[in-house]
Chimera marker file (.cmm) of the C-alpha trace (Angstrom):
<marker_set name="trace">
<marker id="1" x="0.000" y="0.000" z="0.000" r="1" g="1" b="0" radius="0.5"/>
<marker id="2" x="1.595" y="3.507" z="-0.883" r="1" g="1" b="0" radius="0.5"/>
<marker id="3" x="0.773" y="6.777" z="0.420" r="1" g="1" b="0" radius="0.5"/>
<marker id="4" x="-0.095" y="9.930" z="-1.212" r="1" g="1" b="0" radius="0.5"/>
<marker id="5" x="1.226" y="13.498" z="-0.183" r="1" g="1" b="0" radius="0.5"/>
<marker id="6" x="-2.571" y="14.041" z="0.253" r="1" g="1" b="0" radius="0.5"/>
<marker id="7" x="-2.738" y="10.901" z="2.728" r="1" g="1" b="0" radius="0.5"/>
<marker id="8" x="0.298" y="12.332" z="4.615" r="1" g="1" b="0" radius="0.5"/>
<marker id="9" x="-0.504" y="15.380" z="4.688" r="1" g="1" b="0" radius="0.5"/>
<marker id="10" x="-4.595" y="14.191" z="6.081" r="1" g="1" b="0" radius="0.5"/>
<marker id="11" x="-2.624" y="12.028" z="8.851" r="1" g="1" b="0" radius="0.5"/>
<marker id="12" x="-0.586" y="15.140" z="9.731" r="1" g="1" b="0" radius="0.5"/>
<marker id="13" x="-3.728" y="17.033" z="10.455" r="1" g="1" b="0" radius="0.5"/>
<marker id="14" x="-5.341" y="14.176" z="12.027" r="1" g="1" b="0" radius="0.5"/>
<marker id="15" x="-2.415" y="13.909" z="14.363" r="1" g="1" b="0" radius="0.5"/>
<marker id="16" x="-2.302" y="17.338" z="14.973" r="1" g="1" b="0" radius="0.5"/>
<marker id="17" x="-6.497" y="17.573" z="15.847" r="1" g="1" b="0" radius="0.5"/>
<marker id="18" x="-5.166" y="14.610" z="18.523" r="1" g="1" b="0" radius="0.5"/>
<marker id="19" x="-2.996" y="17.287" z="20.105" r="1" g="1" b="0" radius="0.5"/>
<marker id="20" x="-5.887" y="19.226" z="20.936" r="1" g="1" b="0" radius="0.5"/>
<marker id="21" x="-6.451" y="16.477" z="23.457" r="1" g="1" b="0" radius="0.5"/>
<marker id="22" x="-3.165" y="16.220" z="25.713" r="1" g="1" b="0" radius="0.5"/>
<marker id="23" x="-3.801" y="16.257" z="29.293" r="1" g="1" b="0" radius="0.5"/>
<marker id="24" x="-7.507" y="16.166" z="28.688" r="1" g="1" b="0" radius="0.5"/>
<marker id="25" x="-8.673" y="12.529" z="27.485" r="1" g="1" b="0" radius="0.5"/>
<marker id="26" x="-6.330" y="10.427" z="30.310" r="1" g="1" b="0" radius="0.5"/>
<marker id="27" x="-6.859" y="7.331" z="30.644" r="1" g="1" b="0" radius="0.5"/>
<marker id="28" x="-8.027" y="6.875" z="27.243" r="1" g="1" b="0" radius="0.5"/>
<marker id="29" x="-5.827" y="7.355" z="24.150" r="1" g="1" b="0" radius="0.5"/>
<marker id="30" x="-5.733" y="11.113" z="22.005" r="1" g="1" b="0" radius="0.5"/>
<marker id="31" x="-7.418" y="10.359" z="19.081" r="1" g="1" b="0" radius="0.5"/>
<marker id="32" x="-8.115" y="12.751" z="15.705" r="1" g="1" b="0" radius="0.5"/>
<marker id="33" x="-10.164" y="12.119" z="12.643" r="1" g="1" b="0" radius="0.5"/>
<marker id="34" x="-9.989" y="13.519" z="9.415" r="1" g="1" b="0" radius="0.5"/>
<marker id="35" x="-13.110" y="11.992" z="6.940" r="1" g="1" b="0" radius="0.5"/>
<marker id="36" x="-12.319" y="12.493" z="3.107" r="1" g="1" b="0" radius="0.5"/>
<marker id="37" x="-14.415" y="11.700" z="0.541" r="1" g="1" b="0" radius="0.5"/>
<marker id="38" x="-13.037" y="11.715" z="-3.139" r="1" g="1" b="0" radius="0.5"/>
<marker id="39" x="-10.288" y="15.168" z="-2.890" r="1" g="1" b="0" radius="0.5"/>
<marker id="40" x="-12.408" y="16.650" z="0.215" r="1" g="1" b="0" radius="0.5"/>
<marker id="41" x="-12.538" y="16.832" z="3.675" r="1" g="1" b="0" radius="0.5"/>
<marker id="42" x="-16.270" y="16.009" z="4.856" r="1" g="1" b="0" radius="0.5"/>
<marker id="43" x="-15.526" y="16.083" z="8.634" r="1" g="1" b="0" radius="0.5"/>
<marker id="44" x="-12.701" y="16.158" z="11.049" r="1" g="1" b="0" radius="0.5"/>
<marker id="45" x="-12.454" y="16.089" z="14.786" r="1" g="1" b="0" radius="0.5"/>
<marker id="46" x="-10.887" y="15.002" z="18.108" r="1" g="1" b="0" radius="0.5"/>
<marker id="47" x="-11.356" y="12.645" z="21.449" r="1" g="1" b="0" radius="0.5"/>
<marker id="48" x="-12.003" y="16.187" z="23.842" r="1" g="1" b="0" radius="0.5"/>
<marker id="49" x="-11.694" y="14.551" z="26.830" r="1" g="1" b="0" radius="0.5"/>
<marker id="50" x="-12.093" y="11.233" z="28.672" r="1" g="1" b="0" radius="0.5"/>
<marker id="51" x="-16.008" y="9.861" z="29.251" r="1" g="1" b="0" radius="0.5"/>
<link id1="1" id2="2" r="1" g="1" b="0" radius="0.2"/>
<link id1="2" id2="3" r="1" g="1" b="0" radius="0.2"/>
<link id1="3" id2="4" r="1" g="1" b="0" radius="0.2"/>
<link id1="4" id2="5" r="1" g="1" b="0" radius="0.2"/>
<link id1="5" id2="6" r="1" g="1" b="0" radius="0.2"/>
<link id1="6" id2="7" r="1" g="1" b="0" radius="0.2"/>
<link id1="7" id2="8" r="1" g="1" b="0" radius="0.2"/>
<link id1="8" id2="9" r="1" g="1" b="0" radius="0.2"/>
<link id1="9" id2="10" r="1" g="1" b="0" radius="0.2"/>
<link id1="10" id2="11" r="1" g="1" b="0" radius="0.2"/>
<link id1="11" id2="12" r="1" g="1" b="0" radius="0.2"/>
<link id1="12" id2="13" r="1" g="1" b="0" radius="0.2"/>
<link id1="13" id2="14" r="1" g="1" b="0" radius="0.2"/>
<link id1="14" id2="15" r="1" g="1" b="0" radius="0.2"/>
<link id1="15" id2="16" r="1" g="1" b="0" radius="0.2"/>
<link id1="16" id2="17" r="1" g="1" b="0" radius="0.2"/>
<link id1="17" id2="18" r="1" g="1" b="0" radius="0.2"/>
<link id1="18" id2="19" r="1" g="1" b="0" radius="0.2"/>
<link id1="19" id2="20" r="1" g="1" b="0" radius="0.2"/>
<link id1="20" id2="21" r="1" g="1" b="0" radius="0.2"/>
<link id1="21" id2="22" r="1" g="1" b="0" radius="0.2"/>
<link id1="22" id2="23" r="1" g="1" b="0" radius="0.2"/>
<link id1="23" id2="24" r="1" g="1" b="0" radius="0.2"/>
<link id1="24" id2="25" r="1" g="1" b="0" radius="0.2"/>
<link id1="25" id2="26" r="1" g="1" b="0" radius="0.2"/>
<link id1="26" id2="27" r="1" g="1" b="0" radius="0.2"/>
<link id1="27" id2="28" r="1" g="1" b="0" radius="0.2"/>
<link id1="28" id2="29" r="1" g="1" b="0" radius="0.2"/>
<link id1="29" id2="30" r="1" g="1" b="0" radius="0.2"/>
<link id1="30" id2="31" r="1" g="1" b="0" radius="0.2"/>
<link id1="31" id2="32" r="1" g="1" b="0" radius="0.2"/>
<link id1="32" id2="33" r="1" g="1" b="0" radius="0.2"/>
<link id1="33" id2="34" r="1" g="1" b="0" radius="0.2"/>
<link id1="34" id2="35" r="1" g="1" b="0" radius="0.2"/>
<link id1="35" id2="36" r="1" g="1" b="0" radius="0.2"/>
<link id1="36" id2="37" r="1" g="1" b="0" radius="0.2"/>
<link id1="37" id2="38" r="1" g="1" b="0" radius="0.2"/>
<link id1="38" id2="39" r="1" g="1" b="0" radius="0.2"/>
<link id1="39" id2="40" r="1" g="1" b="0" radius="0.2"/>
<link id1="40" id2="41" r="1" g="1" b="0" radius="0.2"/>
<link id1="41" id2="42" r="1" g="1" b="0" radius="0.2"/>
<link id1="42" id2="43" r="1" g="1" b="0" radius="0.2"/>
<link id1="43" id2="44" r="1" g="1" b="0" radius="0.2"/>
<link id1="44" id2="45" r="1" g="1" b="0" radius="0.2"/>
<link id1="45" id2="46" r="1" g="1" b="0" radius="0.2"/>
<link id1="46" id2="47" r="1" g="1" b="0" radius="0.2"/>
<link id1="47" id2="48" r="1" g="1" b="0" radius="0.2"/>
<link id1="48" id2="49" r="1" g="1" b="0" radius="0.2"/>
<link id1="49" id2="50" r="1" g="1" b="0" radius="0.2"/>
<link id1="50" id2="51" r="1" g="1" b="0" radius="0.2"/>
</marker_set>
């Protein structure tokens, strides 16, 4: 499986919408979503905080 500069650079921003999460979502994991369908970005989000 090979990776696209637009799959990197969706990770990057999922990874970065994870962030968001440090020292708020303990015990659970950080977690960020980016949801692309064709070339766009329908949705994207983050784990806020643990619950």
């Amino acid at each position: 499986m090979s990776f696209t500069a637009d799959d990197r650079r969706h990770m990057a921003q999922a990874l970065h919408l994870a962030a968001r999460g440090l020292n708020t979502t303990h015990p659970n994991p950080r977690v960020g979503c980016v949801i692309v369908a064709g070339a766009a970005v329908v949705g994207e989000g983050w784990h806020v905080r643990a619950g």
